[in-house]
Backbone as a chain_set.jsonl record, in Angstrom:
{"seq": "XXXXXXXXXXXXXXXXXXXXXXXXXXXXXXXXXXXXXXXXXXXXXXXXXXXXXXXXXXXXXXXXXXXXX", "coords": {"N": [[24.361, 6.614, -5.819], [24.557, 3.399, -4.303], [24.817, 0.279, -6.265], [23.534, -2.482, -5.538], [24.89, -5.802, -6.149], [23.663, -8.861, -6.845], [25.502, -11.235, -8.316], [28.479, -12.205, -9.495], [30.891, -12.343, -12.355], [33.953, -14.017, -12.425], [35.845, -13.998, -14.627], [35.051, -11.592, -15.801], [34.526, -9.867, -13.78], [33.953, -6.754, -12.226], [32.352, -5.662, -14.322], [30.601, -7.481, -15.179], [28.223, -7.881, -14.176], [25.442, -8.9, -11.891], [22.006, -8.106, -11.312], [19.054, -8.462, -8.869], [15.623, -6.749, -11.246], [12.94, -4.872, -10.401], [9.947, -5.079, -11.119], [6.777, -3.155, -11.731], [3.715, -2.33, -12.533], [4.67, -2.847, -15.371], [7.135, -1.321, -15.44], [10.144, -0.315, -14.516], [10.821, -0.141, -11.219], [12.498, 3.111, -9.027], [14.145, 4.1, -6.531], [14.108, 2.396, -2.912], [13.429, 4.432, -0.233], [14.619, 4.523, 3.219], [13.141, 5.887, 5.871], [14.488, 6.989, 8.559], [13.981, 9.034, 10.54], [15.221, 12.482, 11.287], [17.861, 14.286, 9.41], [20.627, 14.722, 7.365], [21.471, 12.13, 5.356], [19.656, 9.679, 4.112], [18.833, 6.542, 4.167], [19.527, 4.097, 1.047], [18.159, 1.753, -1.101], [17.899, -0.855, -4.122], [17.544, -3.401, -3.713], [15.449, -5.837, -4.087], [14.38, -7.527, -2.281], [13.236, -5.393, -0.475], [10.907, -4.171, -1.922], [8.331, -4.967, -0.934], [5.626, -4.434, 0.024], [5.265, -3.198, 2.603], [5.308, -0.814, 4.968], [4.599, 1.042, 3.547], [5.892, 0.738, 1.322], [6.544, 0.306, -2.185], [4.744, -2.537, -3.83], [6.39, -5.82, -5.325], [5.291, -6.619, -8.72], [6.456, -8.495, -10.589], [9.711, -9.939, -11.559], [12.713, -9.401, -13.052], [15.713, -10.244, -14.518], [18.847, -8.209, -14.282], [21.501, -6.68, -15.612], [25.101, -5.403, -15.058], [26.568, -4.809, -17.238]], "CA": [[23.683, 5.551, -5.126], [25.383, 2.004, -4.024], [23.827, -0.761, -7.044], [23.881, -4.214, -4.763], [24.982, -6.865, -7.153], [23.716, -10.014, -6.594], [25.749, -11.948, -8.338], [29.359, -11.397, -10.469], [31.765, -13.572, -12.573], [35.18, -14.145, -11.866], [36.043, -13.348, -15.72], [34.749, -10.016, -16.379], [34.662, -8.947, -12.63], [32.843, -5.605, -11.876], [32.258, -5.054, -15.452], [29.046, -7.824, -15.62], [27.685, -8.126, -12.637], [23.54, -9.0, -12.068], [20.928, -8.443, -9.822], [17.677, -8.721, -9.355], [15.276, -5.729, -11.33], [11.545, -5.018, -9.624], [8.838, -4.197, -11.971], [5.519, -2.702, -11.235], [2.571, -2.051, -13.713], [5.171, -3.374, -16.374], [8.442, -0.485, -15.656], [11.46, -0.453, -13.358], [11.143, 1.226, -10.092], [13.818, 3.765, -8.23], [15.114, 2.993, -5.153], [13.022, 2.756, -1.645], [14.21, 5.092, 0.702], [14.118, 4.217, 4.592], [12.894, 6.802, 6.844], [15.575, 6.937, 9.641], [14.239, 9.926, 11.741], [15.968, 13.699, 10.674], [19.211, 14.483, 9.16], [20.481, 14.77, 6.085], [21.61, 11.124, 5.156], [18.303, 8.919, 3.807], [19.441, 5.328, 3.277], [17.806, 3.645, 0.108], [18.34, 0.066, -1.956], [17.083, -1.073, -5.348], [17.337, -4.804, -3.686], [14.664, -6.823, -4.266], [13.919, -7.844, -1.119], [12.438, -4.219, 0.298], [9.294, -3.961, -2.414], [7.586, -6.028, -0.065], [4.178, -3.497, 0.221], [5.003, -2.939, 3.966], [5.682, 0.303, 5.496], [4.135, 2.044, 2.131], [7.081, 0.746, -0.033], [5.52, -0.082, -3.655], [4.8, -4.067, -3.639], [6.752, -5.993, -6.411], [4.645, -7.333, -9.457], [7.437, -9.124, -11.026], [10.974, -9.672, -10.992], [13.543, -9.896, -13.991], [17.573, -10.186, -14.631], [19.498, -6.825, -14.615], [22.957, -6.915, -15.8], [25.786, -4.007, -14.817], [27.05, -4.056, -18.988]], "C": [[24.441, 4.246, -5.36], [24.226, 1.368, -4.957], [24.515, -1.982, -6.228], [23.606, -4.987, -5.724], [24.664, -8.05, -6.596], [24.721, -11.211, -6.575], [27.089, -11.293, -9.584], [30.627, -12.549, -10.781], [33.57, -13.271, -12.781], [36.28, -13.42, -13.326], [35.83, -12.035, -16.108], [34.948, -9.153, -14.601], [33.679, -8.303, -12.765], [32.184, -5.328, -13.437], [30.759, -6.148, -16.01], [28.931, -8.565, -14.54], [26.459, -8.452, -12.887], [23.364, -8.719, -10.878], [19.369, -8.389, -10.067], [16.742, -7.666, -9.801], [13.767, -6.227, -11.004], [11.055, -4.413, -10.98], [7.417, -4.371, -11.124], [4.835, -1.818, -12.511], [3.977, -1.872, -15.239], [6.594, -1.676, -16.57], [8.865, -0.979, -14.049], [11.288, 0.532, -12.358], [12.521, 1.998, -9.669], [13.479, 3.123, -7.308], [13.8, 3.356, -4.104], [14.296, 3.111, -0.576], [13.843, 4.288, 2.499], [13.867, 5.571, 5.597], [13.97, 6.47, 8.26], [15.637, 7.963, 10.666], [15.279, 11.471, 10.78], [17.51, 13.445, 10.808], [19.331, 14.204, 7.235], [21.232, 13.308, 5.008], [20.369, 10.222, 4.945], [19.266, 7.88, 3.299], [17.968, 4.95, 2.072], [18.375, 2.38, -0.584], [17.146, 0.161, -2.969], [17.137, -2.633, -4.799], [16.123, -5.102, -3.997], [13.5, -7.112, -3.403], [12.983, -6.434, -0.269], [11.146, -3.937, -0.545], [8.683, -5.207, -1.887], [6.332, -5.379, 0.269], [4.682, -3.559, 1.565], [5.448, -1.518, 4.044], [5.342, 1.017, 4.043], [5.039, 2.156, 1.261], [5.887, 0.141, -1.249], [5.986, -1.853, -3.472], [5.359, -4.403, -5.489], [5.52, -6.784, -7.437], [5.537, -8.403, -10.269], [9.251, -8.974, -11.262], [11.673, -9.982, -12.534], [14.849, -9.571, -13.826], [18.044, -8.723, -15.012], [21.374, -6.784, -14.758], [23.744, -5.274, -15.917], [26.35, -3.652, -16.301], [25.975, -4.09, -19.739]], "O": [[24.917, 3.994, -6.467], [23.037, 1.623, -4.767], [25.694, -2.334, -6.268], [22.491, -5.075, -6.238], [25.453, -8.404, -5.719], [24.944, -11.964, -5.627], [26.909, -10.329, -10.329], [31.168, -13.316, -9.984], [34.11, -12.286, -13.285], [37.191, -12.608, -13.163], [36.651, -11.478, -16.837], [35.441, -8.04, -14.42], [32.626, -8.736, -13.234], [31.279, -4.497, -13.379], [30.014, -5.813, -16.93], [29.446, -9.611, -14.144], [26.123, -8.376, -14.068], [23.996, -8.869, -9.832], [18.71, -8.303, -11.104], [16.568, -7.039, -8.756], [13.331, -7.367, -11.168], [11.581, -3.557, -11.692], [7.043, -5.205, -10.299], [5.333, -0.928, -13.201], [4.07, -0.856, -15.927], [6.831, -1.141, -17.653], [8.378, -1.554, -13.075], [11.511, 1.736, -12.484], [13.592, 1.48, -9.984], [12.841, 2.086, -7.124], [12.88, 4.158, -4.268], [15.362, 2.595, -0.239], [12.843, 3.609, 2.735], [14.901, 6.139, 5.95], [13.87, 5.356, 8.775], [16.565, 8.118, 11.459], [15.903, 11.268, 9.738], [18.188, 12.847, 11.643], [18.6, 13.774, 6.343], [21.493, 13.617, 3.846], [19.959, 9.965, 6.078], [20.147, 8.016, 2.45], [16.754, 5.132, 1.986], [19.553, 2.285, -0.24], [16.069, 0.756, -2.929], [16.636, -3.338, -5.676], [15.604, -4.029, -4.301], [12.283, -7.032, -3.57], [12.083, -6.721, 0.521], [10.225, -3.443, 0.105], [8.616, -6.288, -2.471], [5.813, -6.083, 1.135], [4.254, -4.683, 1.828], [6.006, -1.073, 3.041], [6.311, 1.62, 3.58], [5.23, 3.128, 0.529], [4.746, -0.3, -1.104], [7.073, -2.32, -3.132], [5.053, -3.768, -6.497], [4.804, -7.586, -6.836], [4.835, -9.372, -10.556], [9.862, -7.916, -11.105], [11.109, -10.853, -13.196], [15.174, -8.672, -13.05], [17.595, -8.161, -16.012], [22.2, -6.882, -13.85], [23.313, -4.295, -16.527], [26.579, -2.485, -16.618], [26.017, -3.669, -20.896]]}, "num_chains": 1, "name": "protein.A"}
């Protein structure tokens, strides 16, 4: 699975990256898949932005810093 980095410093590069982590009833969710119709490709993201409670994704309760090291 692709991790979308928010944000990454010019010094370390890929090696400490951030982004944003979702919590719900106080743990880290997996990813939200998108329904796209049949086949065997399901897109999915840990962004941020998709626990939004719509379409029966889990709504975020809070948000904290997630670092790639």
């Amino acid at each position: 699975m692709l991790v979308e980095w928010d944000w990454w410093t010019v010094d370390f590069g890929d090696a400490h990256a951030g982004a944003v982590g979702v919590l719900v009833g106080g743990s880290e969710l997996g990813p939200v898949y998108f329904d796209v119709g049949s086949g065997s490709d399901v897109p999915s993201t840990r962004h941020w932005s998709a626990y939004d409670g719509r379409y029966r994704r889990p709504c975020a309760e809070a948000l904290r810093a997630v670092c790639a090291c």
